[in-house]
C-alpha positions in Angstrom: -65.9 39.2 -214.0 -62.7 39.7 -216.1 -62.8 38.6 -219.9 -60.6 35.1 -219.1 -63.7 34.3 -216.4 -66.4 35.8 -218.9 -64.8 32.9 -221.7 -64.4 29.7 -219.0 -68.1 30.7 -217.8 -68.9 30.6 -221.5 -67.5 27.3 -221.8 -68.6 26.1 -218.8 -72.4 26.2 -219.8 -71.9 25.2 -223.1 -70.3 22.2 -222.1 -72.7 21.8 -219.3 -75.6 22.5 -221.7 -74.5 19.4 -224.1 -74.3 17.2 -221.3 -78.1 17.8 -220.7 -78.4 17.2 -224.2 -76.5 14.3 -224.8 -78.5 12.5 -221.7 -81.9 13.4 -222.9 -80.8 10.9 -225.4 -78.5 8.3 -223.9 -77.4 6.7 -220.5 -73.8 8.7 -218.9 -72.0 6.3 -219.2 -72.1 6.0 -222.7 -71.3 9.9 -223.3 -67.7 10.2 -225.0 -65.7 13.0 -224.7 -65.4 13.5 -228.3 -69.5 13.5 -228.3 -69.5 16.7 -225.7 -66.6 18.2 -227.5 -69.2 18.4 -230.9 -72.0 19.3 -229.1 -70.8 22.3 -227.1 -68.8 23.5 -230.2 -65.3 23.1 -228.8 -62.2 21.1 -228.9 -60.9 18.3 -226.8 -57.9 20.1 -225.4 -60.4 22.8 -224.1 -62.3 20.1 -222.7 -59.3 18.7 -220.6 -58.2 22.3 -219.8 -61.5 22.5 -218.0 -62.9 18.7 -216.4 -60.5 15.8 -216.3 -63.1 13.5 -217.1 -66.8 13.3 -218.0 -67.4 12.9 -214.2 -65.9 15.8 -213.4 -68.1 17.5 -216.0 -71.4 15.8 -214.5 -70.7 17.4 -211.4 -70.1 20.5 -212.5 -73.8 20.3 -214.3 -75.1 19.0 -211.3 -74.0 22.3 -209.8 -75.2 24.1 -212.6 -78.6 22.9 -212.5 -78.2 24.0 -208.6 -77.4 27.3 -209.1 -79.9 27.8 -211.6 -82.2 26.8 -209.6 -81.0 29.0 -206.8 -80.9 32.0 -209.0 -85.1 32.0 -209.2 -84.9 33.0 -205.1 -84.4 36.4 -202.9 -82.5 34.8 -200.9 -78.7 33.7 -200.2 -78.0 30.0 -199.5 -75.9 31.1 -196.3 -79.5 32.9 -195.4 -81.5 30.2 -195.5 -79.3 27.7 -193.2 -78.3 30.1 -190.3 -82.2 32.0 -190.7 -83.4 28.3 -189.3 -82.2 28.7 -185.7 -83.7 32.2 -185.0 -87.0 31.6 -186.9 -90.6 31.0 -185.4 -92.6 28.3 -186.2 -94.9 30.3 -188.2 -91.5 30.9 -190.6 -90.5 27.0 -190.8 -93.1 26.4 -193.3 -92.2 26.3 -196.7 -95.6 25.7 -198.1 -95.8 29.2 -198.9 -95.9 31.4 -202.0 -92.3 33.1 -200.9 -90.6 29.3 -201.3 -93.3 27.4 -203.7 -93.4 30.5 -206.7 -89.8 30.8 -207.2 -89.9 26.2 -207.0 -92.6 26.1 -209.4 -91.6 28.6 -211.8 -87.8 27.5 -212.2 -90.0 24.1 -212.8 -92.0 25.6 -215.7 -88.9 27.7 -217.4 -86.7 24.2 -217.2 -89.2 21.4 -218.2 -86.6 19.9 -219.8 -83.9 20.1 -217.1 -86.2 19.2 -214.5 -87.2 16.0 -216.1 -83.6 15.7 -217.1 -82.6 15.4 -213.4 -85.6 13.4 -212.4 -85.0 11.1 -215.1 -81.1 10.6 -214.3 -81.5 11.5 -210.9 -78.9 8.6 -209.4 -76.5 9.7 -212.1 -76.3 13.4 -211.2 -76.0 12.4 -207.7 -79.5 13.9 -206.1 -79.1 11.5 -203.4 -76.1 13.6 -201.8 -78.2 16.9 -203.1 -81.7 16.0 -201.0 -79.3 14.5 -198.4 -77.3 18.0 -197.9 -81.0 19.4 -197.8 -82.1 17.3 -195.4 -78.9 17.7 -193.1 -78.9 21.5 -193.4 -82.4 22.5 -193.7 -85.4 19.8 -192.8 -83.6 18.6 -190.0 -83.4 21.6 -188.1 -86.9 22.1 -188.9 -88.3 19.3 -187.8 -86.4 19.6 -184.7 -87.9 22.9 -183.9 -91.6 20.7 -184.2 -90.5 18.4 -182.0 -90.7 15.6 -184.4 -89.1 12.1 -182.9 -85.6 11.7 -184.1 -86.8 8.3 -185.5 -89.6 9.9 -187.6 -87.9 12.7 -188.6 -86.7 11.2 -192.6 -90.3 9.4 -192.8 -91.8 12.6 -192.1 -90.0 15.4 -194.4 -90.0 12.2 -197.3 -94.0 12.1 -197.0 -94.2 16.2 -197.2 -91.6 16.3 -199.9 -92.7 13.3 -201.8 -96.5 15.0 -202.0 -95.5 18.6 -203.5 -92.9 16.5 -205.6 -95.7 14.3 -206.9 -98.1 17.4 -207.8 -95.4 19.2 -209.4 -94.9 16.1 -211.6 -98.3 16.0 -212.2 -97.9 19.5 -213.2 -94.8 19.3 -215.3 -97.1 16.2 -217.6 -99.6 18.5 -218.2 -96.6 20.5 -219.7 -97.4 23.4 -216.8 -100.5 24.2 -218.3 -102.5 25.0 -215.0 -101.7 28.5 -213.7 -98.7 29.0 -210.9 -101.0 30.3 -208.5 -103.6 27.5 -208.4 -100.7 25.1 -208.4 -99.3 26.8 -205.1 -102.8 26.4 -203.7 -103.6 23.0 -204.6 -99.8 22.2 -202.7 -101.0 24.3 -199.6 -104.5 22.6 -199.3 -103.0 19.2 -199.5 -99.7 19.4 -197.9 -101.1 21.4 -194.9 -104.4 19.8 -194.7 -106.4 22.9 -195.6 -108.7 20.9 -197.4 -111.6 19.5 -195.4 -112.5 16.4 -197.0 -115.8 15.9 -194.7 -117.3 18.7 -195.9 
């Protein structure tokens, strides 16, 4: 990275980082400009040398929070999606330290961020993020199950919305429990490890 790329990535996550800021406290599209420009420290010519408008800003942070999140993985994105048609079955399940560490920890060093985009989830467009997902990566899963074409979104929502709703639980309690109980209270439930008649 050259010093001109070094300086707009600079930029970029400061301007980025007031955004988060600025919608902890308020709904987007009351956001000025002007209120970005004082909170990341910079000018409003640098702001429209960068984004052309305060969307164009939210989707870069939407990014952002991506790549971010990315970052806490061993893995490439490119790895993950073309890794899905030459994988056992035994591989397809993501209810595994490997995936659930890296989820869980990004979780705990970004409690703000993470409620952030829970919070203003329709804003940052999360819909087109878990649809992407779902396209690229549960799909083809579920398809390697032999899950019914017709159960397939009812299926991946009910896995996805029951780690989702222990991380939450998780991320109230301000992460207080341990990772590694967290992972296995996720695998017990999720893959039915608990036996509840005994």
């Amino acid at each position: 990275m050259n010093k001109n790329e070094s300086k707009y990535f600079n930029t970029a996550v400061k301007m980025d980082e007031a955004l988060l800021s600025l919608l902890e406290k308020k709904d987007f599209e009351y956001i000025t400009v002007k209120e970005i420009c004082d909170a990341a420290g910079v000018n409003r010519s640098t702001f429209y040398l960068h984004y052309e408008n305060t969307y164009d800003l939210l989707r870069e942070t939407t990014q952002y929070i991506l790549d971010k999140h990315f970052s806490y993985y061993d893995i490439s994105k490119k790895d993950v999606v073309h890794g899905l048609e030459n994988c056992s079955r035994k591989e397809l399940i993501f209810i595994t330290d490997e995936y659930l560490l890296p989820y869980l920890t990004f979780i705990k060093d970004n409690r703000r961020i993470f409620k952030l985009a829970i919070k203003r989830f329709r804003v940052m467009n999360m819909d087109d993020v878990y649809g992407k997902m779902f396209k690229y990566i549960f799909e083809p899963i579920l398809v390697q199950f032999g899950v019914p074409l017709k159960e397939r979104t009812y299926v991946i929502k009910f896995y996805l919305t029951g780690v989702f709703a222990i991380a939450m639980e998780w991320l109230d309690n301000d992460c207080s429990d341990d990772i590694d109980f967290i992972i296995k209270v996720m695998r017990d439930c999720v893959l039915g490890a608990r036996d509840i008649n005994g």
